[in-house]
DRENTI-570901 format. One record per residue: residue number from 1; residue in three letters; x, y, z of N, C-alpha, C in turn. Coordinates in Angstrom, 3 decimals, padded with zeros to 6 digits, always signed. Example, Ala and Ser with C-alpha at 12.3 -4.5 7.8 and 13.67 -1.06 7.14 Angstrom:
BEGIN
ATOM|1|ALA|+013.190|-005.690|+007.800|+012.300|-004.500|+007.800|+013.200|-003.300|+007.800
ATOM|2|SER|+012.850|-002.250|+007.080|+013.670|-001.060|+007.140|+012.900|+000.030|+007.870
***
This chain:
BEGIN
ATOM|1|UNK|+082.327|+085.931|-001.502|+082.001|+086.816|-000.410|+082.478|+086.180|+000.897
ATOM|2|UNK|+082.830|+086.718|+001.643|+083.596|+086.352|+003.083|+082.491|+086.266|+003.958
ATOM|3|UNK|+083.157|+085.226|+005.032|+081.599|+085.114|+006.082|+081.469|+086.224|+006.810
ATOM|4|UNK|+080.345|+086.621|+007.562|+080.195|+087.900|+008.280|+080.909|+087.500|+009.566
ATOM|5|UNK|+081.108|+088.443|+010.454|+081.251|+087.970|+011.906|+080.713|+087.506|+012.605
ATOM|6|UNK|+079.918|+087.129|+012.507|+078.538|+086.239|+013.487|+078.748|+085.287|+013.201
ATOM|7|UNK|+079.149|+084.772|+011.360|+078.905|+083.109|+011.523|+080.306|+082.935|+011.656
ATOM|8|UNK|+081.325|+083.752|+011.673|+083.107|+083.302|+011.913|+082.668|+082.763|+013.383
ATOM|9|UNK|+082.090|+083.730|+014.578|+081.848|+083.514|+015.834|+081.426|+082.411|+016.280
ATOM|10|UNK|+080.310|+081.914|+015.568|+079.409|+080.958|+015.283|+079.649|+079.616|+014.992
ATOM|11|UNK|+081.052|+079.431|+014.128|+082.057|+078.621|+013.651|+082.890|+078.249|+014.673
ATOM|12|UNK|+083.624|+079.406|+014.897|+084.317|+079.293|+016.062|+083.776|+078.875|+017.412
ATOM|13|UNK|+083.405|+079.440|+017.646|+083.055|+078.639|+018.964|+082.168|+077.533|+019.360
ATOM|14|UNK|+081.701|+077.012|+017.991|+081.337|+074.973|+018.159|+082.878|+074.476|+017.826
ATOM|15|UNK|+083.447|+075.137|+017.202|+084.691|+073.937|+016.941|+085.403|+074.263|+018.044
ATOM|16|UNK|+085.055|+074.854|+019.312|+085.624|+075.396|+020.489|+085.198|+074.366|+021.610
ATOM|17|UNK|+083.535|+074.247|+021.683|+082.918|+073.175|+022.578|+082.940|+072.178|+022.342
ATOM|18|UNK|+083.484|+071.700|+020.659|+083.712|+070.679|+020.554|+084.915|+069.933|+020.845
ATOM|19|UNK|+085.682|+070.732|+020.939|+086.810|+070.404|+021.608|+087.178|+070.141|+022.873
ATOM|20|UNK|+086.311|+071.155|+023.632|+086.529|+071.045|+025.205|+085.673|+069.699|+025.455
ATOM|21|UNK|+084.767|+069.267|+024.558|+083.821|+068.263|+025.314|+084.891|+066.794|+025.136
ATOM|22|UNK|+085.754|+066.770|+023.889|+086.193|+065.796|+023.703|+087.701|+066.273|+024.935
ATOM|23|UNK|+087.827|+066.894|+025.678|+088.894|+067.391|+026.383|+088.521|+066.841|+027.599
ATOM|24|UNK|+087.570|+066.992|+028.171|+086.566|+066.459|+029.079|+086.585|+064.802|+029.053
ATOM|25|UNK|+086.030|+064.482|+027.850|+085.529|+062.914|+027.907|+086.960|+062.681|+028.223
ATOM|26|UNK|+088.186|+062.744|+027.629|+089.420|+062.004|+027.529|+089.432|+062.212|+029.787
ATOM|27|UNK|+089.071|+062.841|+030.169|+089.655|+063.322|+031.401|+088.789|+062.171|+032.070
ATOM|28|UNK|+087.792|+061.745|+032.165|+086.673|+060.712|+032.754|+087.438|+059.752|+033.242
ATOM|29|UNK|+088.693|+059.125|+033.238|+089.209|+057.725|+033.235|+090.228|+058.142|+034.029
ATOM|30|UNK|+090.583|+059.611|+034.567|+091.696|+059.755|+035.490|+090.985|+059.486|+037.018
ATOM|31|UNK|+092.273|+058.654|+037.233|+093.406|+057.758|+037.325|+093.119|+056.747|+036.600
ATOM|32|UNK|+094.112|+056.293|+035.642|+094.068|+055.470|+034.974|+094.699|+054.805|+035.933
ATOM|33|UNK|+095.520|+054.760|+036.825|+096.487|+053.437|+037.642|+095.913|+053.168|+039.209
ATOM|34|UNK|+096.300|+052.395|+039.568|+095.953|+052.054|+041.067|+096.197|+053.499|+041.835
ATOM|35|UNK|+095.792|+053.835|+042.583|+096.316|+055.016|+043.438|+096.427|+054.037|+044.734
ATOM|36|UNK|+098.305|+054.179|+044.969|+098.776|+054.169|+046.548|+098.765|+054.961|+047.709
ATOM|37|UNK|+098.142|+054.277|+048.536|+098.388|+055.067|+050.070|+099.881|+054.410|+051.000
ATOM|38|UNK|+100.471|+055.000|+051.020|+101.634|+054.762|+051.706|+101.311|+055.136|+053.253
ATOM|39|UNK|+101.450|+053.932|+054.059|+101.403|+053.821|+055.595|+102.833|+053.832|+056.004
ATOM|40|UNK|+103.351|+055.062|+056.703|+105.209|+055.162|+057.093|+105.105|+054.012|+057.887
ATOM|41|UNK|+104.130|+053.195|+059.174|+104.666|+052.630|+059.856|+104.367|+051.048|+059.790
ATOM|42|UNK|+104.129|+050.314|+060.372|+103.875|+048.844|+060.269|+103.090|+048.268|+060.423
ATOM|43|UNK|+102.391|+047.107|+059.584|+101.231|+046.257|+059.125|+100.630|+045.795|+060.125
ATOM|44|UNK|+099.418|+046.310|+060.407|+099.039|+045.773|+062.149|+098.878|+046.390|+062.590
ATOM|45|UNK|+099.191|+047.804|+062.575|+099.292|+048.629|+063.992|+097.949|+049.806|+063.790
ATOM|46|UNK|+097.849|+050.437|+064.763|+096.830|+051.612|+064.402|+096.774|+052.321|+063.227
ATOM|47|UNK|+097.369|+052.474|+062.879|+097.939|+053.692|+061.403|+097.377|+052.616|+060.065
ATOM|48|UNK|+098.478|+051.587|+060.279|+097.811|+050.706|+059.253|+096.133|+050.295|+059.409
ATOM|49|UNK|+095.856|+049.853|+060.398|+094.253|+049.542|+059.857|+093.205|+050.786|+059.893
ATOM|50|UNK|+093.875|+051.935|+060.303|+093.326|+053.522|+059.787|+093.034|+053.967|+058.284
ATOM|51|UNK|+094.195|+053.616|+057.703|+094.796|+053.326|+056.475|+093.919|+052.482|+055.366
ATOM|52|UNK|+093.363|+051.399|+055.731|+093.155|+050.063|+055.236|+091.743|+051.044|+055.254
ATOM|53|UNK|+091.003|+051.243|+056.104|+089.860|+051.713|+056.305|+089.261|+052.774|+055.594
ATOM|54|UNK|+090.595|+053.861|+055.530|+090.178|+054.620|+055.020|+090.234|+054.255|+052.832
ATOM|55|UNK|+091.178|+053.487|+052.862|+091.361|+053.033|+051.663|+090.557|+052.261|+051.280
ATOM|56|UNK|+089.291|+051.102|+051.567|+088.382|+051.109|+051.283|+087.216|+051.796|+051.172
ATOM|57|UNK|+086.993|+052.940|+052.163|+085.584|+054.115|+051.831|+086.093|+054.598|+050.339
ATOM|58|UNK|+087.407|+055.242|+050.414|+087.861|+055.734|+049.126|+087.576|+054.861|+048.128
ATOM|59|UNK|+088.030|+053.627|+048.312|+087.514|+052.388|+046.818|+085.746|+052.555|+046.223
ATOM|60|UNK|+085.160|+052.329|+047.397|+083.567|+052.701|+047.286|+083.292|+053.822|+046.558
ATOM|61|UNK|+083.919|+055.018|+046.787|+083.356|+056.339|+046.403|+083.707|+056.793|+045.516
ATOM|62|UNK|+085.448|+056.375|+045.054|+086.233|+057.409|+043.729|+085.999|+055.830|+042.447
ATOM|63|UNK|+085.218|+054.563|+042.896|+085.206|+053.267|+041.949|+086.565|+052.660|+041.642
ATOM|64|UNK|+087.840|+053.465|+042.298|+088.991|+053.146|+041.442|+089.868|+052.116|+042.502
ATOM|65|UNK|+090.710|+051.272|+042.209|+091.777|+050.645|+042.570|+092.550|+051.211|+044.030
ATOM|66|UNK|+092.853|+050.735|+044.364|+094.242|+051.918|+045.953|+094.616|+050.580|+046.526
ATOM|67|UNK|+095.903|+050.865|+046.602|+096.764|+049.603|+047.581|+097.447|+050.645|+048.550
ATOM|68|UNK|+097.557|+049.717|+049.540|+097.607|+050.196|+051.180|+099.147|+049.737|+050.889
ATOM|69|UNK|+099.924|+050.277|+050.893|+101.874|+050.275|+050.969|+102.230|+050.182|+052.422
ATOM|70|UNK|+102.958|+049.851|+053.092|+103.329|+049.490|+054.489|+105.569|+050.234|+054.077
ATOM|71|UNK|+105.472|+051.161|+054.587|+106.854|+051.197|+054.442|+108.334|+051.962|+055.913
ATOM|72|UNK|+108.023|+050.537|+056.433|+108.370|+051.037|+057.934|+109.479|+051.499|+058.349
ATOM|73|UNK|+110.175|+052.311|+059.565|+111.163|+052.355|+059.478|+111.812|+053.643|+059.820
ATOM|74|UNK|+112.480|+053.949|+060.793|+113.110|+055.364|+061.079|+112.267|+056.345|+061.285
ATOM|75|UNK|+111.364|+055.693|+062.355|+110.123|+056.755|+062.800|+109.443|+057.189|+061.524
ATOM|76|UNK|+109.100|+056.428|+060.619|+108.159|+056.979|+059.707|+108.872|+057.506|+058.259
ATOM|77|UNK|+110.419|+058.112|+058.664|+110.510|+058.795|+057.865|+110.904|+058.114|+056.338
ATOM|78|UNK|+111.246|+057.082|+056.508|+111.529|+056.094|+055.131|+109.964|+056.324|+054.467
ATOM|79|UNK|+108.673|+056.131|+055.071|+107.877|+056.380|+054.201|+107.218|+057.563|+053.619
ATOM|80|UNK|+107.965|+058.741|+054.522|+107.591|+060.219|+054.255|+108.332|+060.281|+052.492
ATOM|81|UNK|+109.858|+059.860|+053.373|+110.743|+059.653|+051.681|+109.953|+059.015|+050.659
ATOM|82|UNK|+109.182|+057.996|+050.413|+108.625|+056.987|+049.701|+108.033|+057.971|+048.734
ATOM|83|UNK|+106.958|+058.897|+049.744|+105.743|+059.407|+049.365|+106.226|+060.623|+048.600
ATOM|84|UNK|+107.093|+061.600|+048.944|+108.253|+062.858|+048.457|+108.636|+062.358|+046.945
ATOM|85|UNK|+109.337|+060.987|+047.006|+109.630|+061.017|+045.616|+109.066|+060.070|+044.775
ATOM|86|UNK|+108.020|+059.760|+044.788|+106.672|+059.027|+044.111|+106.196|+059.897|+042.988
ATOM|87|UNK|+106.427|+059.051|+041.888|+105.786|+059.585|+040.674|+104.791|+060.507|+040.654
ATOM|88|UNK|+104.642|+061.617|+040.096|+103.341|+062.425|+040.252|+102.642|+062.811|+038.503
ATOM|89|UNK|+101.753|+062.198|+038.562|+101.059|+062.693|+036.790|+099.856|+063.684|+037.183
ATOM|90|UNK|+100.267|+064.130|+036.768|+099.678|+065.643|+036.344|+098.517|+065.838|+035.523
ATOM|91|UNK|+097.565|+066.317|+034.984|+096.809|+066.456|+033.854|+096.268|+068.250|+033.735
ATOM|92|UNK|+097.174|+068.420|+032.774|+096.980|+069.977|+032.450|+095.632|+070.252|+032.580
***
């Protein structure tokens, strides 16, 4: 005899939450890597210890890693470039 529709439903959709929960747990650990803040202008100056500042509250609050990048140069824009073509991971 075939299952009714209630327990197909019933079936289905724990092997549904069970999935999303293990979809979930895997997600808990993003960022797995340091997250960089890229400062366009130079080590010392206003921007940078803005930077530094704000990159420690962030350490406190998200628990994770961040390095302060210094990448000076052509009014900023070498580090606009930096930041434009910087790896980006995604998580569907």
């Amino acid at each position: 005899m075939g299952l009714l529709r209630r327990e197909f439903l019933t079936l289905t959709g724990a092997a549904a939450l069970t999935a999303a929960s293990r979809h979930a747990a895997a997600q808990a650990a993003y960022p797995s890597k340091p997250i960089t803040i890229i400062v366009p202008f130079a080590a010392g100056g206003s921007t940078d210890v803005i930077g530094r500042i704000m990159a420690e509250r962030m350490r406190v609050t998200l628990g994770q890693t961040l390095i302060v990048e210094n990448a000076t140069g052509a009014g900023g824009t070498i580090g606009v470039g930096r930041a434009v073509r910087a790896r980006r991971t995604v998580t569907p």
